[in-house]
C-alpha positions in Angstrom: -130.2 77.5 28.3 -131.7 80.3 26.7 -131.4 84.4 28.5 -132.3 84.6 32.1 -134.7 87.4 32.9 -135.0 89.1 36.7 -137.6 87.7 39.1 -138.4 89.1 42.5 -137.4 86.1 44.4 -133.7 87.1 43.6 -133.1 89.2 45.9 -134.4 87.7 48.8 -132.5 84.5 47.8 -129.4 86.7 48.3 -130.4 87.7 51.5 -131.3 84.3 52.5 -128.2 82.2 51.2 -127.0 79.3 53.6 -129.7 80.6 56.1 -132.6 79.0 53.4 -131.3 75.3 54.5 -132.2 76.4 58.1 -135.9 76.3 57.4 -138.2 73.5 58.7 -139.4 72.6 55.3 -135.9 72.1 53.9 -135.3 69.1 56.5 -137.3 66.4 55.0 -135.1 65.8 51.7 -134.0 62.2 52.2 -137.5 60.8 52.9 -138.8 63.6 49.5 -136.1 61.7 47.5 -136.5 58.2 49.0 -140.6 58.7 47.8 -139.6 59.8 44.3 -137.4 57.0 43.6 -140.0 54.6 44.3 -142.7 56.6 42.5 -141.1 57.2 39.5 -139.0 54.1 39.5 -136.2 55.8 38.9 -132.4 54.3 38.2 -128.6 55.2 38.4 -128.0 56.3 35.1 -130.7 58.5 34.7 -131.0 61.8 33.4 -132.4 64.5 35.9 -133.4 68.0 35.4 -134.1 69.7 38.7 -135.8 73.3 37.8 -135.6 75.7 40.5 -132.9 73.7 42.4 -132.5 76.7 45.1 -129.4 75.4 47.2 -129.2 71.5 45.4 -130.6 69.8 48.2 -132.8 67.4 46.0 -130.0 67.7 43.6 -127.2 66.7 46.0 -129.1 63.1 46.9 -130.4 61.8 43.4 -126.7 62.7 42.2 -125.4 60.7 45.4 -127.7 57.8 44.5 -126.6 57.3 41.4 -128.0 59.5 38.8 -127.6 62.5 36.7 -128.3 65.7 37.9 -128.4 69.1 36.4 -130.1 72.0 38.6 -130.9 75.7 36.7 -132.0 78.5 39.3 -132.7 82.3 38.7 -130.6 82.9 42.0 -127.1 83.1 41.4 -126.4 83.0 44.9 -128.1 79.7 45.1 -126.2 78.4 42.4 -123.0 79.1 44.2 -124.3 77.2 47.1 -125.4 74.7 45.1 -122.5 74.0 43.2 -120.4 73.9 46.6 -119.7 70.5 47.6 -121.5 69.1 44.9 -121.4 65.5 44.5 -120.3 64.1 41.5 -123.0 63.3 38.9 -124.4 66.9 40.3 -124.1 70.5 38.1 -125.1 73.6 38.0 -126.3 76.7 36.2 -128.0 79.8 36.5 -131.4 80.1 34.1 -134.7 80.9 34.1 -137.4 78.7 33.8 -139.7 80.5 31.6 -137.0 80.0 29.2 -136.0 76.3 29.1 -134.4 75.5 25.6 -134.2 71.5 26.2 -135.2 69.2 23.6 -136.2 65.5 24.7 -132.8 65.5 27.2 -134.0 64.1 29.9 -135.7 61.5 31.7 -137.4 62.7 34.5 -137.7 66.3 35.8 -138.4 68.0 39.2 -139.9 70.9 39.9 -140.6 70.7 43.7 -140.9 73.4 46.9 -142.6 75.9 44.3 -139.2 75.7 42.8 -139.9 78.3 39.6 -143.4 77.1 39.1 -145.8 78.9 41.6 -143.1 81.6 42.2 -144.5 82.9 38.3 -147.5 84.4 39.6 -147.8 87.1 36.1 -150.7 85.7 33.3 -149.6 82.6 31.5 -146.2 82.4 33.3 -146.8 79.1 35.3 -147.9 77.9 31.4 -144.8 78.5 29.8 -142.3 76.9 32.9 -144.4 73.5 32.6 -144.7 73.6 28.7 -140.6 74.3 28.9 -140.6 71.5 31.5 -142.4 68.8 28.7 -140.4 69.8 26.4 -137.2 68.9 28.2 -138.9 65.3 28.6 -138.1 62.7 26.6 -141.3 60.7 25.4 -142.5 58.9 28.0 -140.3 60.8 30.5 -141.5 61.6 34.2 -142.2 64.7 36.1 -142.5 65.5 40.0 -144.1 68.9 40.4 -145.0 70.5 43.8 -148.1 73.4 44.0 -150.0 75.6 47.0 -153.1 74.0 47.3 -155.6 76.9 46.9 -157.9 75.5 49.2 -155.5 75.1 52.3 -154.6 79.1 51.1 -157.7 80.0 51.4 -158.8 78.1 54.0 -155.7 78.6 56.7 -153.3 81.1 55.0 -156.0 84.0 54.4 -158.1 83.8 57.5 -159.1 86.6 59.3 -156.5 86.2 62.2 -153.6 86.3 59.6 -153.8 89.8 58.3 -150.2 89.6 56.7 -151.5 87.6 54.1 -154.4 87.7 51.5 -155.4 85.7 48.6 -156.7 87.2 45.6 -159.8 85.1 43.9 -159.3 86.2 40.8 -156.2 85.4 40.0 -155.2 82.3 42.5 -152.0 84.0 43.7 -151.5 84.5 48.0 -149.8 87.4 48.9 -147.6 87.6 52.3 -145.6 89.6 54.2 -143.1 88.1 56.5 -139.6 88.9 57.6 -136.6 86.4 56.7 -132.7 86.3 58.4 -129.5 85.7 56.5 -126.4 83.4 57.7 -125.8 86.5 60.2 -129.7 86.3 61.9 -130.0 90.1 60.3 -133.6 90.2 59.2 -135.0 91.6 56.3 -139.0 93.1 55.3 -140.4 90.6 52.6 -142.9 90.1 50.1 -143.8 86.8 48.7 -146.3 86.0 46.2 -147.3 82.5 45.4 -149.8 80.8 42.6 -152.2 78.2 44.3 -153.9 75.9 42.3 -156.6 72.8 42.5 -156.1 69.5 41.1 -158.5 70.5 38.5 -156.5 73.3 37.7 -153.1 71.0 37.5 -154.8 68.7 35.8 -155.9 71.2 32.9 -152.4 72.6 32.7 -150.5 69.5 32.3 -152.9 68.2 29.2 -152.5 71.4 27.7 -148.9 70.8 28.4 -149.1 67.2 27.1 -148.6 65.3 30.5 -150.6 62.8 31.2 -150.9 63.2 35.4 -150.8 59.9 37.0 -151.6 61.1 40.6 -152.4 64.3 42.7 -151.1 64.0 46.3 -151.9 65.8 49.4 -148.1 66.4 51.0 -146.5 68.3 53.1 -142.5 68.8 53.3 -140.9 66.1 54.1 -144.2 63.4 54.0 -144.5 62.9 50.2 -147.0 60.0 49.8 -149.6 58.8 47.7 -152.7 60.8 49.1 -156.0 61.6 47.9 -156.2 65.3 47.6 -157.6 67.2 50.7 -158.2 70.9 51.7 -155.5 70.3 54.7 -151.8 70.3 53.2 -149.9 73.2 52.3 -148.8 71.1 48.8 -149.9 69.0 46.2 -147.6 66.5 44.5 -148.1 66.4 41.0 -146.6 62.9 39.2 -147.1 62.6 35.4 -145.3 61.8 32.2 -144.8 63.0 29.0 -147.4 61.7 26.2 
């Protein structure tokens, strides 16, 4: 894993720890897995890189079904949790994925809950994560990537009665302000910026990345299906493979 550089998720991770896992969209990580084995057919045995792991949850059940996990996060606090308990088959490390240094090590990797991708909301840094992410593919190789759907953002997220949070048309990214607890319930001011996209707009960047998509998805946390895409989930699920 090449240097890690400083992002501003870091420090609310920190603050968050343990209390992240108490969120409603954390809850739904059997049925997420149960979904992506099916989708990508995947086996014991296999190779999985899980970029932007946060806490391991996804981490912890592939490893406990069998296959090979390895998680990378910028958070170093999340890395401790995730590495707590892990279950064998399951590791660790702290990195950053706009500098992913794999070669053709892998056979599938995750990228899910705007895990690293999404969170790089500067010009051309959502490029470089899913270009790192292909390259860590062997040929042939799957990928399950989550993404704001910009439409939903712009539609629900930046209405009028929601003044804590705007979307910028120009460059795709929503901007909120909302107020998070640790373990202890002591709160904390945040900022959160997040890069929404269209399937057109996924669909460009994984060519360019040479993936060939297989399917956009509407989903939501916890109900990861095959759906046509639609202006009313927060996420699309992105499934492809490497050329």
């Amino acid at each position: 894993m090449s240097e890690h550089g400083s992002h501003w998720f870091e420090s609310i991770a920190d603050h968050l720890g343990g209390a992240y896992l108490r969120y409603s969209f954390t809850k739904g990580t059997n049925q997420e897995v149960d979904f992506l084995m099916d989708a990508l057919r995947l086996q014991p045995g296999q190779r999985v890189l899980d970029v932007g792991c946060g806490p391991g949850r996804h981490a912890h059940e592939l490893a406990r079904r069998g296959l090979t996990v390895r998680g990378i996060d910028i958070s170093e606090r999340f890395i401790e949790l995730a590495a707590e308990n892990a279950p064998e088959g399951a590791t660790f490390e702290r990195g950053d994925a706009r500098n992913l240094d794999f070669d053709g090590e892998f056979d599938v990797v995750i990228c899910l809950c705007q895990g690293a991708f999404g969170l790089m909301t500067a010009n051309g840094d959502d490029e470089t994560v899913l270009d790192g992410i292909a390259r860590a593919l062997k040929p042939g190789g799957t990928l399950a990537l989550s993404a704001f759907n910009a439409y939903f953002a712009v539609k629900y997220f930046a209405a009028d009665d929601n003044p804590d949070a705007t979307f910028d048309a120009a460059t795709g990214v929503n901007h909120e302000r909302t107020e998070v607890r640790n373990e202890q319930g002591e709160p904390k001011a945040v900022e959160l910026w997040t890069g929404c996209y269209t399937p057109r707009e996924l669909r460009m960047l994984c060519r360019l990345a040479g993936l060939t998509v297989e399917s956009i998805n509407s989903v939501e946390p916890g109900g990861y299906q095959l759906a046509t895409p639609t202006t009313e989930t927060a996420e699309f699920l992105v499934l492809a493979h490497r050329s």
